[in-house]
C-alpha positions as CSV (number, residue, x, y, z in Angstrom):
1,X,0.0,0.0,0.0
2,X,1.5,3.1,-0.8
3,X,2.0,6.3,1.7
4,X,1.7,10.0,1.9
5,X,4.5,11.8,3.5
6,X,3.2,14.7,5.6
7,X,5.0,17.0,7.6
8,X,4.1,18.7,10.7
9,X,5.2,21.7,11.5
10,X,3.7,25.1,13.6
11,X,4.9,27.7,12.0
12,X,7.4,28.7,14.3
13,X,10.7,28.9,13.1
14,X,13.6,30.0,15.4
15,X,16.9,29.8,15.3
16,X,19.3,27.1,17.5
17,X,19.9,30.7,19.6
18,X,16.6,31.9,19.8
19,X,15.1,28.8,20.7
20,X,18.1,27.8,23.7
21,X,17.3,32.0,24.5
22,X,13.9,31.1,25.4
23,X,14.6,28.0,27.1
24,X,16.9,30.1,29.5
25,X,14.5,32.2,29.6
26,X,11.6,29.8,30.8
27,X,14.2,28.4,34.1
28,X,15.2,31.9,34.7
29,X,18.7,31.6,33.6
30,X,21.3,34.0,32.0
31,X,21.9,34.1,28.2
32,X,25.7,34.7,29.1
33,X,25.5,30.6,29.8
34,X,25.2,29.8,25.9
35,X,28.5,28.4,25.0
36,X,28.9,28.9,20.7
37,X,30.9,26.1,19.7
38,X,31.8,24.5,16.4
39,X,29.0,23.5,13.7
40,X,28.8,19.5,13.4
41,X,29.8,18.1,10.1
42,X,26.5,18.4,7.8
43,X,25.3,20.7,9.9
44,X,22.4,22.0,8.3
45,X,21.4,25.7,8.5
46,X,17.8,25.1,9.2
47,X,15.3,22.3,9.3
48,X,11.9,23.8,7.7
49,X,8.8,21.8,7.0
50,X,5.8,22.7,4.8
51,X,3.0,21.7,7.1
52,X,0.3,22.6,4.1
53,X,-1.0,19.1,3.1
54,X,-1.8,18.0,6.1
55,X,-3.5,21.2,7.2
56,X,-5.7,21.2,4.1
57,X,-6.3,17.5,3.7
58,X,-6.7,16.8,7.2
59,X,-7.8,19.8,8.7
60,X,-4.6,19.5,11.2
61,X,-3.7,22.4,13.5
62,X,-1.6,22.8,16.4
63,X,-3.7,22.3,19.7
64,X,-0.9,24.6,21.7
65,X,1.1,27.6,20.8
66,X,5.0,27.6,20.6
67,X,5.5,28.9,23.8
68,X,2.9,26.8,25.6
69,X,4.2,24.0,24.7
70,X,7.7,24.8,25.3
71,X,7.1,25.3,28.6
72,X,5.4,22.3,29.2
73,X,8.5,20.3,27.7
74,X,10.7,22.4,29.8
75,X,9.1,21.5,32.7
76,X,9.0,17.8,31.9
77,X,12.7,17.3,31.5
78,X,12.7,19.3,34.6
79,X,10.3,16.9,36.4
80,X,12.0,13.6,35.1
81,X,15.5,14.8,35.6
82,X,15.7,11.0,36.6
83,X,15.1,9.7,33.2
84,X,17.4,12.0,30.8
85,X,20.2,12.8,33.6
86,X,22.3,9.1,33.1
87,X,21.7,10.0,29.1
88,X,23.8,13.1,29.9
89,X,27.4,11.6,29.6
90,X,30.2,13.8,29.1
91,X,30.5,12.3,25.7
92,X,27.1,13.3,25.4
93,X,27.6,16.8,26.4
94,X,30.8,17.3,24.7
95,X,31.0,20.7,22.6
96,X,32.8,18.9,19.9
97,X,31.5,14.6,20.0
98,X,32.2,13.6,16.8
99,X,36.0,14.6,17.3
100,X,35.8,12.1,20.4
101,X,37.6,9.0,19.7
């Protein structure tokens, strides 16, 4: 059986620094902590989605704005610190990983 492909997407695009911005924003912490470090091999300059077909075909719509639902994600990973923190090695968490050997 064949498939369609469609994307979802909000409408809200931001930047890598305006989105961590925000996120320091939401736990009340300094913009001076973003650390600009080197761009990963492929990095791409931005991931954009055309959200149309499934919006007309399927009548699809976000059920929560951007920021809502940012800050509900925010305080999830805040909640269930025990689930990501042993995912947070220092390889993980390395400015550079892919130079790790």
């Amino acid at each position: 059986m064949p498939f369609r492909l469609l994307n979802i997407f909000s409408n809200n695009e931001l930047s890598n620094l305006q989105l961590v911005t925000k996120v320091l924003e939401e736990i009340g912490k300094p913009s001076d902590l973003i650390e600009f470090v080197e761009d990963r091999p492929g990095h791409d300059f931005r991931y954009s989605l055309d959200s149309s077909k499934i919006r007309f075909e399927l009548n699809w719509k976000p059920k929560h704005s951007f920021e809502e639902a940012l800050k509900e994600t925010v305080k999830w990973y805040i909640i269930n610190e025990h689930w990501w923190r042993p995912l947070a090695t220092d390889q993980v968490l390395h400015p550079t990983p892919w130079k790790l050997k």
